[in-house]
N, CA, C and O of each residue as an XYZ file, in Angstrom:
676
protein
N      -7.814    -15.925      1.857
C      -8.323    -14.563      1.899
C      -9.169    -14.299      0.666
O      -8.614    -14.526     -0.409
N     -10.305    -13.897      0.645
C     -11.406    -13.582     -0.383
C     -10.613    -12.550     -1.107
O      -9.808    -11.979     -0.372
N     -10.618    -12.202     -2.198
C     -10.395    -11.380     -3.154
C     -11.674    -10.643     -3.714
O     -12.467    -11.042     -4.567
N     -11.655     -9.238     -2.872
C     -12.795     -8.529     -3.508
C     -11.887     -6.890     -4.143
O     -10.937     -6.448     -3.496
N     -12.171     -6.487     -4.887
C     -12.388     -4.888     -5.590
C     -13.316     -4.264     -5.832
O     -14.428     -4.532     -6.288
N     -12.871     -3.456     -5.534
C     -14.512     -2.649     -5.123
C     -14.358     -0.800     -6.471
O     -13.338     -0.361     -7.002
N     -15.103     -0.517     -6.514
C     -15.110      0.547     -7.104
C     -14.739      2.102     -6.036
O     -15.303      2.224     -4.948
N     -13.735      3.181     -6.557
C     -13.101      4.150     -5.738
C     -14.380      4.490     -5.159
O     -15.556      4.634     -5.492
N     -13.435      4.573     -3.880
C     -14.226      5.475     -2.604
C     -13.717      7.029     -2.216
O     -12.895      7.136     -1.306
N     -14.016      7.773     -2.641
C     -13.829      8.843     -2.088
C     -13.139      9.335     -0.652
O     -12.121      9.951     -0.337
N     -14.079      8.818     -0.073
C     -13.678      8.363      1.440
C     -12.278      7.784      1.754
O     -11.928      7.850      2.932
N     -11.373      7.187      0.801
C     -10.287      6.248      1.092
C      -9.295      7.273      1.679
O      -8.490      7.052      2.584
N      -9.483      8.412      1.026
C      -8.236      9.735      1.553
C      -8.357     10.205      2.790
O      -7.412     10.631      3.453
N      -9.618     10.148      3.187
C      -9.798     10.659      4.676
C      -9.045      9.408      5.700
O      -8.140      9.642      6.501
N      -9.559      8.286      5.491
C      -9.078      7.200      6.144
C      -8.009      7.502      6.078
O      -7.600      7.694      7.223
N      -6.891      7.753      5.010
C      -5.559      7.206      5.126
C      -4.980      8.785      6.014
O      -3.949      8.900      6.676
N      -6.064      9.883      5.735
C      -5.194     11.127      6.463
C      -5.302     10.539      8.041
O      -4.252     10.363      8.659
N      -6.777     10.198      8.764
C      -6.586      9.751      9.917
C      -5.434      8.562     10.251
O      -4.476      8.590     11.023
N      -5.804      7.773      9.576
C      -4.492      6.945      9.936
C      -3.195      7.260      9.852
O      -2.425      6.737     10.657
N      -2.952      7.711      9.364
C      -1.479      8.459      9.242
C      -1.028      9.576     10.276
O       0.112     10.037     10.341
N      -2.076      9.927     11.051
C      -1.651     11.136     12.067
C      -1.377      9.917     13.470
O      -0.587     10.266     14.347
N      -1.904      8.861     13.558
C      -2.071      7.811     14.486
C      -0.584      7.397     14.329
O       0.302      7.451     15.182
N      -0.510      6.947     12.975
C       0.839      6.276     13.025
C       2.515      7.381     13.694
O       3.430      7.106     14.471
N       2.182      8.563     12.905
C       2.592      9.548     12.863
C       2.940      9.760     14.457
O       4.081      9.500     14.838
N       2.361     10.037     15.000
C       2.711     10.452     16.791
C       3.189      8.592     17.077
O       3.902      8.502     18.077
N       2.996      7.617     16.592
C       3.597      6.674     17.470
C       4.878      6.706     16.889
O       5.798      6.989     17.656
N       5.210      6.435     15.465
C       6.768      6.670     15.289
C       7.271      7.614     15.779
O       8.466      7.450     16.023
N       6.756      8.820     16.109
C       7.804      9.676     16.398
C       8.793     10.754     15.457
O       8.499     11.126     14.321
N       9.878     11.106     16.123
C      10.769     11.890     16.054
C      11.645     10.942     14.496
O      12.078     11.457     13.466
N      11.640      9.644     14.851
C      12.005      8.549     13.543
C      11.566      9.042     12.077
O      12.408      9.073     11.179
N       9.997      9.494     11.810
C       9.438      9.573     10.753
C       9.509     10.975      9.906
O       9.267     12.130     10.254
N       9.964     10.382      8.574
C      10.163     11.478      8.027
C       8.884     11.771      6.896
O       8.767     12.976      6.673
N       8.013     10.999      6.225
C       6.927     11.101      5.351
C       5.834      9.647      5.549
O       5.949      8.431      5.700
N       4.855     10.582      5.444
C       3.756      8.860      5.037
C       3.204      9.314      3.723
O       3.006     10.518      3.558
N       3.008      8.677      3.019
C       2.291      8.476      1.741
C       1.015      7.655      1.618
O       0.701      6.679      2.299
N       0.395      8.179      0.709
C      -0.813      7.282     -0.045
C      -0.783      6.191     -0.817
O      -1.536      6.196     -1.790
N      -0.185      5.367     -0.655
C       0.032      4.373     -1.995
C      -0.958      3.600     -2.510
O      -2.141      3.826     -2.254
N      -0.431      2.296     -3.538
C      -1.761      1.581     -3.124
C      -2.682      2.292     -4.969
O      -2.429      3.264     -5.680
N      -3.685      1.226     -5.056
C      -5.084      1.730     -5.899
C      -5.890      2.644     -5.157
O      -6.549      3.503     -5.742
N      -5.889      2.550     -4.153
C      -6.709      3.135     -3.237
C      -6.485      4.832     -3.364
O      -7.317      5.739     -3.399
N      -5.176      4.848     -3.410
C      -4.440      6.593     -3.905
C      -4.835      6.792     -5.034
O      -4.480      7.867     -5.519
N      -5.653      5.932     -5.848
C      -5.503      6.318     -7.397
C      -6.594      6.748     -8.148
O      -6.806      6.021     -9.118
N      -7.426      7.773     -8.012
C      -8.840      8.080     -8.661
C      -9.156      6.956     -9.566
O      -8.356      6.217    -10.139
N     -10.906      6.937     -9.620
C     -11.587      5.905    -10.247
C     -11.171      5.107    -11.044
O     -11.413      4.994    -12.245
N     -10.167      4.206    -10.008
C     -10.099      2.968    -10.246
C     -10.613      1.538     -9.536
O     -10.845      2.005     -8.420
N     -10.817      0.674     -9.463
C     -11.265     -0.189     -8.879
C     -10.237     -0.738     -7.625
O      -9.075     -0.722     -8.031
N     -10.328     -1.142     -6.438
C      -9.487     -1.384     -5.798
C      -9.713     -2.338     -4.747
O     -10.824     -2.202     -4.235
N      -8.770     -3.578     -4.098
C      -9.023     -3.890     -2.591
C      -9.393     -2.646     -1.805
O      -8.640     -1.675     -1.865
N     -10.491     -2.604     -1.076
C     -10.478     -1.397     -0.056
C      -9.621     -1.492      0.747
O     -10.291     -1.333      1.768
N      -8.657     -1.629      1.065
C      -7.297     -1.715      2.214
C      -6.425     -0.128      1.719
O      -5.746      0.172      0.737
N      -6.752      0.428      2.639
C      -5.580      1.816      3.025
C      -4.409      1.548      3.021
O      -3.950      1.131      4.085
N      -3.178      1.727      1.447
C      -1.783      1.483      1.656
C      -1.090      2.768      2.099
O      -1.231      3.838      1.507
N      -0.194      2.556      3.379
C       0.542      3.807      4.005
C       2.173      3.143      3.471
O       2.698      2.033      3.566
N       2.465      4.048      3.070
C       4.260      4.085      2.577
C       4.596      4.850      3.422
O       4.217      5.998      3.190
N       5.405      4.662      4.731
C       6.118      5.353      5.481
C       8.229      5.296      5.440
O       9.026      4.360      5.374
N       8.354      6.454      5.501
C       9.650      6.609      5.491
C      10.180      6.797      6.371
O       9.376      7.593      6.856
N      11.160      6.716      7.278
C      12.151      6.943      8.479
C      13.252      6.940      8.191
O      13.631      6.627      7.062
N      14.041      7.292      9.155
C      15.286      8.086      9.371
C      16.348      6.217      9.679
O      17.355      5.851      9.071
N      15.941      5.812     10.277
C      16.362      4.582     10.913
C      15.434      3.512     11.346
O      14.709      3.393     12.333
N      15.755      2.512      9.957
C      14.720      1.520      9.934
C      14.532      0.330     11.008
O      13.545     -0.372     11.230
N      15.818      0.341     11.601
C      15.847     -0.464     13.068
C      15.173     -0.074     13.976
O      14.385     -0.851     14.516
N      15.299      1.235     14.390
C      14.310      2.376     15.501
C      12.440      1.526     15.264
O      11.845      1.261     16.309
N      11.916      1.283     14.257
C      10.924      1.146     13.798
C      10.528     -0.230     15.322
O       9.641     -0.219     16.176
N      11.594     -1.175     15.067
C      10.740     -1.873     15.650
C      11.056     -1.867     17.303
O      10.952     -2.898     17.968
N      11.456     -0.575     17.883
C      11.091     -0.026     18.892
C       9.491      0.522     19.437
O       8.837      0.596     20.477
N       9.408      0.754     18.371
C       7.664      1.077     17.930
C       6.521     -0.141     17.867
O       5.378      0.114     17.489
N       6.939     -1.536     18.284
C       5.983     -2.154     17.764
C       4.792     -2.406     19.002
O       3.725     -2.923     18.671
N       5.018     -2.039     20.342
C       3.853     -2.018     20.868
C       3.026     -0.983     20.778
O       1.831     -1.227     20.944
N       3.335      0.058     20.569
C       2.482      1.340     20.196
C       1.947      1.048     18.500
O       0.896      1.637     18.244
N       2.395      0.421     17.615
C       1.653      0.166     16.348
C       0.255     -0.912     17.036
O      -0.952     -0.679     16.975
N       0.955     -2.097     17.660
C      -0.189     -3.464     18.130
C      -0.949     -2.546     19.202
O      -2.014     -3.080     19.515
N      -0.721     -1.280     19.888
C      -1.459     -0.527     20.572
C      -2.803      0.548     19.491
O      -3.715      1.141     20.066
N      -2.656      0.582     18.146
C      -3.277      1.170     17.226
C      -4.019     -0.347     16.424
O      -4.815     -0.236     15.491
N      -3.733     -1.240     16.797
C      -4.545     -2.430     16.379
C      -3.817     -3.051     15.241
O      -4.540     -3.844     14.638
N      -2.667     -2.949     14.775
C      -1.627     -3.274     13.958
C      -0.725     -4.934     14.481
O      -0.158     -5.060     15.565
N      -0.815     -6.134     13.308
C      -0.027     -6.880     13.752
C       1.059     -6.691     12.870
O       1.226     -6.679     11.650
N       2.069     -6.479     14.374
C       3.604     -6.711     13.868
C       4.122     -8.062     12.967
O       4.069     -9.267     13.213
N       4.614     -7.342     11.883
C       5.030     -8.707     10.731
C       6.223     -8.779     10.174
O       6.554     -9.581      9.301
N       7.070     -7.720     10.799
C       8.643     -7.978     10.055
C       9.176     -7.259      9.373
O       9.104     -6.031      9.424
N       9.803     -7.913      8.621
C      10.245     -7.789      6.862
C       9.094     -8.123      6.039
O       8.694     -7.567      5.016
N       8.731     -8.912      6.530
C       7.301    -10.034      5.569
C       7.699    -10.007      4.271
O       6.964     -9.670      3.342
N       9.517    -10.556      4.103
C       9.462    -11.014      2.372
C      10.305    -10.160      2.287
O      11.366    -10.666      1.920
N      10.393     -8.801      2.487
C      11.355     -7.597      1.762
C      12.192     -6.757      2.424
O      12.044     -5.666      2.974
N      13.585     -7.889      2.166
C      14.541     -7.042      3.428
C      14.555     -5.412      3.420
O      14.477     -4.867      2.319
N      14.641     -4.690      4.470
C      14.624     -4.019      4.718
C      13.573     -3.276      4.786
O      13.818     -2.117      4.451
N      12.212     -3.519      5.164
C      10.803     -3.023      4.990
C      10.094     -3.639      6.447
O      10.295     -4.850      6.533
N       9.617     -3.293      7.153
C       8.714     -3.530      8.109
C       7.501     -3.167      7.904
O       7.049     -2.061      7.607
N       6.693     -4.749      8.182
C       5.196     -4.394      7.393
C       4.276     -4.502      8.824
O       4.499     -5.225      9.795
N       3.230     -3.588      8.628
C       1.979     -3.904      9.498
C       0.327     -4.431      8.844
O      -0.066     -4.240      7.693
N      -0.112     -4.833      9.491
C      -1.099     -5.105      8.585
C      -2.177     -5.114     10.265
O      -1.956     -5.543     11.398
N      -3.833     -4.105      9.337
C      -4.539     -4.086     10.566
C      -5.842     -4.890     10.268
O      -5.844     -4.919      9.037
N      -7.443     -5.858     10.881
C      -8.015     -5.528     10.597
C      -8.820     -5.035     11.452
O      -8.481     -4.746     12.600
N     -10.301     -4.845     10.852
C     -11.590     -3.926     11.422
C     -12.052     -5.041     12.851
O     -11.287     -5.962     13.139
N     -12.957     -4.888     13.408
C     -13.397     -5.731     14.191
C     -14.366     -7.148     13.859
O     -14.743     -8.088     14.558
N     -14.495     -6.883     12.854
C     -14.856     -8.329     12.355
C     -13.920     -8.792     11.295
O     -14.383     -9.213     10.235
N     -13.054     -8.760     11.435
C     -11.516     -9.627     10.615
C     -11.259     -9.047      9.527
O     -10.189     -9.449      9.070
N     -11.781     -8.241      8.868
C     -11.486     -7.538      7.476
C     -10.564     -6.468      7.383
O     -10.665     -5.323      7.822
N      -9.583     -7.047      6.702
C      -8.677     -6.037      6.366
C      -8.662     -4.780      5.887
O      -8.635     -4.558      4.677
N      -8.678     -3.842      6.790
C      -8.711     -2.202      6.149
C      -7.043     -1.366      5.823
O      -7.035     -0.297      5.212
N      -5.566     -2.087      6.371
C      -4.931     -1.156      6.145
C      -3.636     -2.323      6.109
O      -3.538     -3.475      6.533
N      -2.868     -1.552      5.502
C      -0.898     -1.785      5.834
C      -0.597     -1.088      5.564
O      -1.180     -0.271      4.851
N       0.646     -1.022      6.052
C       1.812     -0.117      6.002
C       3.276     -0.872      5.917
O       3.682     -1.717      6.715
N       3.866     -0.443      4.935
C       5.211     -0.721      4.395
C       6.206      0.413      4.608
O       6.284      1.483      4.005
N       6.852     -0.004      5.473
C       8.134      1.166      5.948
C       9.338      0.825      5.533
O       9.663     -0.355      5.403
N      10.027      1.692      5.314
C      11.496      1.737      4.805
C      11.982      2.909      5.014
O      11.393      3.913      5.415
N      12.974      2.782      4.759
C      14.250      3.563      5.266
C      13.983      5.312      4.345
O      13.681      5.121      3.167
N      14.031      6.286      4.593
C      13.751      7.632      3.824
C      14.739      7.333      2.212
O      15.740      6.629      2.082
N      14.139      8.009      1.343
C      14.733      7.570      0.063
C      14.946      6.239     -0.568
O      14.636      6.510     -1.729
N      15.168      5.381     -0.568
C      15.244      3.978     -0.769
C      14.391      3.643     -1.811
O      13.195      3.928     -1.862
N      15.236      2.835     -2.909
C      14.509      2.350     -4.207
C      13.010      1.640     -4.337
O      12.256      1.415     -5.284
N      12.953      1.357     -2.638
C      11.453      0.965     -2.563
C      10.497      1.774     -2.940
O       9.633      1.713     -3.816
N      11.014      3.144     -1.515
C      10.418      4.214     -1.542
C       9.672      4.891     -3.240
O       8.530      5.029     -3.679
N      10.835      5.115     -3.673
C      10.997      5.548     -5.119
C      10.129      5.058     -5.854
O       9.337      5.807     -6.425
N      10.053      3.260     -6.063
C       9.267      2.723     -6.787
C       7.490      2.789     -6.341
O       6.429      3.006     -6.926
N       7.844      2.532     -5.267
C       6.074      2.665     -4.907
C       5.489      4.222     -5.430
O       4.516      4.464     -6.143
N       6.131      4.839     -5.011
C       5.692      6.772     -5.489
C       5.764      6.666     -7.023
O       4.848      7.028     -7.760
N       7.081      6.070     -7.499
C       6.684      6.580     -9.541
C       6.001      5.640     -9.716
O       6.046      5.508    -10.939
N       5.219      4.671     -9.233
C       4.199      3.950    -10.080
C       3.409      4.644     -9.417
O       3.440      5.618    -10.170
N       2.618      4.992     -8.501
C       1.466      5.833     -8.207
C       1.243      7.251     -8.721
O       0.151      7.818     -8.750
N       2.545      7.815     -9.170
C       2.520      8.842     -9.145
C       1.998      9.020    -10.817
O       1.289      9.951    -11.197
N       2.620      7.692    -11.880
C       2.541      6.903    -12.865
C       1.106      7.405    -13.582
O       0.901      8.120    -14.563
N       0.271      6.761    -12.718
C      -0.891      6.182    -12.503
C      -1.775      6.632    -12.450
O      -2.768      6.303    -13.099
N      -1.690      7.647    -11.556
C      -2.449      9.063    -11.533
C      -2.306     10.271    -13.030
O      -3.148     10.778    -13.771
N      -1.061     10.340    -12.960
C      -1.084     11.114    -14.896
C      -1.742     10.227    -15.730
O      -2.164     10.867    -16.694
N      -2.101      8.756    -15.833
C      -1.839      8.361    -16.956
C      -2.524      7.947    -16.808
O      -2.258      6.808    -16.423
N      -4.636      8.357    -16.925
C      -5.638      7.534    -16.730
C      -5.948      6.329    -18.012
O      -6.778      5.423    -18.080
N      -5.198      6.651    -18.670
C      -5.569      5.035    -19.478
C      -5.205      3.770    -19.030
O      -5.782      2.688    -18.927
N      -3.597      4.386    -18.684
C      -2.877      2.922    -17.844
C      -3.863      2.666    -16.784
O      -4.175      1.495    -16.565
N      -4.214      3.297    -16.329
C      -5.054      3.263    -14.983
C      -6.393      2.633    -14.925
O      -6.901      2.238    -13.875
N      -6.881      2.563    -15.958
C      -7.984      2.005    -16.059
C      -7.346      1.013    -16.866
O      -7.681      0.087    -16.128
N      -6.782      0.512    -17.661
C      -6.686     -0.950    -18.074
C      -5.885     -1.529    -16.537
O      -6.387     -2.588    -16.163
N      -5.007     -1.129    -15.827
C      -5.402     -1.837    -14.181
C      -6.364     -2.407    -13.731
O      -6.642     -3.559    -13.398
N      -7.141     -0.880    -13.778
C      -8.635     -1.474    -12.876
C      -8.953     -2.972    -13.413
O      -8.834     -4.078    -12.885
N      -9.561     -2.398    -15.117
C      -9.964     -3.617    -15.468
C      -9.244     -5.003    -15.444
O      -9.930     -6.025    -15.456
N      -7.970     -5.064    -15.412
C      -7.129     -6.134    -14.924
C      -7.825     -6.674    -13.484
O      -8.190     -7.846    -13.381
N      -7.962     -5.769    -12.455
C      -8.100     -6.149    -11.334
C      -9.192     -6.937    -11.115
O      -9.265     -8.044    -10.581
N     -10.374     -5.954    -11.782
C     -11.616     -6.744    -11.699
C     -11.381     -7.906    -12.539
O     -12.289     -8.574    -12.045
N     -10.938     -8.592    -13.319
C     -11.023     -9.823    -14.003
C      -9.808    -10.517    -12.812
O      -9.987    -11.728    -12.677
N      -9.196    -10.223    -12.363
C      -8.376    -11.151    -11.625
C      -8.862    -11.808    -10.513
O      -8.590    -12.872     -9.958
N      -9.748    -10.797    -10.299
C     -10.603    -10.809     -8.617
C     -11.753    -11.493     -8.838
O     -12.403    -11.787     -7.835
N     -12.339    -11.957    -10.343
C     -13.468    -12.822    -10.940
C     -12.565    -14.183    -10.698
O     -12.957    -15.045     -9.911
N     -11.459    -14.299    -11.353
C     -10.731    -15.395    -11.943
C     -10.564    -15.927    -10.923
O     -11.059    -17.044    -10.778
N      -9.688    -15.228     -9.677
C      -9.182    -15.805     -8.210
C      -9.994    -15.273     -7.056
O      -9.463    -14.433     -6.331
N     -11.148    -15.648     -6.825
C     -12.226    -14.771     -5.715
C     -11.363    -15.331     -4.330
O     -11.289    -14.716     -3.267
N     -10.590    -16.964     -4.702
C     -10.566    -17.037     -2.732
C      -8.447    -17.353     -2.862
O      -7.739    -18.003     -2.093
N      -8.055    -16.588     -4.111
C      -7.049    -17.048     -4.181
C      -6.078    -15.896     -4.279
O      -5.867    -15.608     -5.457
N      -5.330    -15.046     -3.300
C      -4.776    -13.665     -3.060
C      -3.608    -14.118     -3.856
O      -3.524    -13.276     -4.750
N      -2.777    -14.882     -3.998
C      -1.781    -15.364     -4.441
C      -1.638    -15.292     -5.809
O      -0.664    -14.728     -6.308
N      -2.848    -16.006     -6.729
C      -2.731    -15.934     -8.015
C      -3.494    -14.328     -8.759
O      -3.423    -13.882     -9.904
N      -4.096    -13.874     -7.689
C      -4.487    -12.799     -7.899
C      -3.200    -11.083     -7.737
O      -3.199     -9.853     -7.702
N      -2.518    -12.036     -7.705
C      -1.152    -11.004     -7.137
C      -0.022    -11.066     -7.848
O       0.829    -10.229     -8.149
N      -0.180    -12.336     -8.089
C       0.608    -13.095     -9.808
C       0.469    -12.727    -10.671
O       1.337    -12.323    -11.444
N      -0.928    -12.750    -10.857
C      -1.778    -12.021    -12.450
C      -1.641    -10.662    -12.485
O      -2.191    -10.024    -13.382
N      -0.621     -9.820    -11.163
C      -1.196     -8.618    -11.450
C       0.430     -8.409    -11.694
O       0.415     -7.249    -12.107
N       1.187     -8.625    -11.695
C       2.826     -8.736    -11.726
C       3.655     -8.243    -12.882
O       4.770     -7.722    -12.893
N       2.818     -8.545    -13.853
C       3.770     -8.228    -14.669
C       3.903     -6.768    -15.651
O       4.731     -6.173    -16.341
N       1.973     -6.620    -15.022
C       1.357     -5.258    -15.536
C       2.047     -3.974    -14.802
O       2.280     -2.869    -15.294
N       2.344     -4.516    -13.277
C       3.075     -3.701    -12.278
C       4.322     -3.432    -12.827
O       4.561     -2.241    -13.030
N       5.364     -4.424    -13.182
C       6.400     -3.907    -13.924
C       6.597     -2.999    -15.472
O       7.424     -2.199    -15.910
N       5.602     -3.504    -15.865
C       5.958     -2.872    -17.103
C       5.438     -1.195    -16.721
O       5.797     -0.318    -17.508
N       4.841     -0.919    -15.857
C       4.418      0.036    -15.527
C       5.426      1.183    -14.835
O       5.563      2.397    -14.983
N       6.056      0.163    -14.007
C       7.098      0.788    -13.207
C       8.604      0.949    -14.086
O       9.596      1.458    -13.564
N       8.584      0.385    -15.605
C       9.238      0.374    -16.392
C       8.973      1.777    -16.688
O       9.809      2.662    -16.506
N       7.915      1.952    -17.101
C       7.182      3.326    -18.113
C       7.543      4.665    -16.889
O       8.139      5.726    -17.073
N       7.100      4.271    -16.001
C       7.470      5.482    -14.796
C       8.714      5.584    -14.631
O       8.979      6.776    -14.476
N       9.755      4.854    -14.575
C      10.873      5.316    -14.654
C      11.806      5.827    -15.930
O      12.849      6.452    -15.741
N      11.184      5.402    -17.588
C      10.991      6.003    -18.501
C      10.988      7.455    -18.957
O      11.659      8.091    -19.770
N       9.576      7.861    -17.796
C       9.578      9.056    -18.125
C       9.546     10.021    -16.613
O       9.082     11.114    -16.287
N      10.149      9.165    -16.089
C      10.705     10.419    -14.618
C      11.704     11.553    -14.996
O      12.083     12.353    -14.141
């Protein structure tokens, strides 16, 4: 997978409101919040253009009752993909490019939690936020066809971050 970052789009919020009303009527009566996550939630910063949706539900089993109506919104069903208790989707555009996922979990859940205080982090704290960016863009120089080491390199900045957000929650 190419590793590109791109500079904030304005536009990324509209995307994620449409997508989220889509997802929204297919979960159902199940869903209790979708979120913005993601760089993409995060003013002028640099980012993969991919729309991250953090969705919460009531009952994380119910979810994959839902999975032909997600692959009916153009979503491939992927599981756990790695993180028990999380069901991931991942969509792309019509010529193979990835525009979105979504990471679901259970309402409240330390996932939940963590993805929101680092975004939420992130957004107060435009310095951290821009030494990200600039992380990103040098990672995305360093690893252009390598998502892996580009996800590595970004690991440890993510924790110490999610250190600081829970610091000062």
């Amino acid at each position: 997978m190419k590793v590109e970052v791109v500079a904030h789009d304005p536009k990324w919020r509209g995307k994620f409101d449409d997508e989220s009303k889509r997802v929204a009527l297919t979960l159902g009566e199940n869903l209790v919040a979708i979120h913005h996550i993601g760089s993409t939630a995060i003013p002028h910063i640099y980012a993969k253009p991919i729309i991250d949706l953090l969705v919460e539900v009531e009952n994380i089993a119910k979810v994959d009752d839902c999975s032909l109506g997600m692959e009916a919104l153009g979503y491939e069903v992927m599981g756990e993909f790695g993180i028990p208790g999380r069901r991931f989707f991942r969509k792309d555009n019509e010529t193979g490019t990835r525009t979105h996922h979504i990471h679901t979990f259970a309402a409240r859940s330390s996932e939940v939690e963590r993805h929101l205080a680092f975004r939420d982090y992130m957004i107060a704290n435009p310095e951290d936020a821009h030494k990200y960016s600039e992380l990103k863009c040098k990672l995305a120089k360093q690893y252009p066809n390598d998502i892996i080491g580009y996800m590595d390199g970004k690991d440890g900045f993510i924790k110490e971050i999610e250190r600081k957000a829970f610091d000062t929650a």
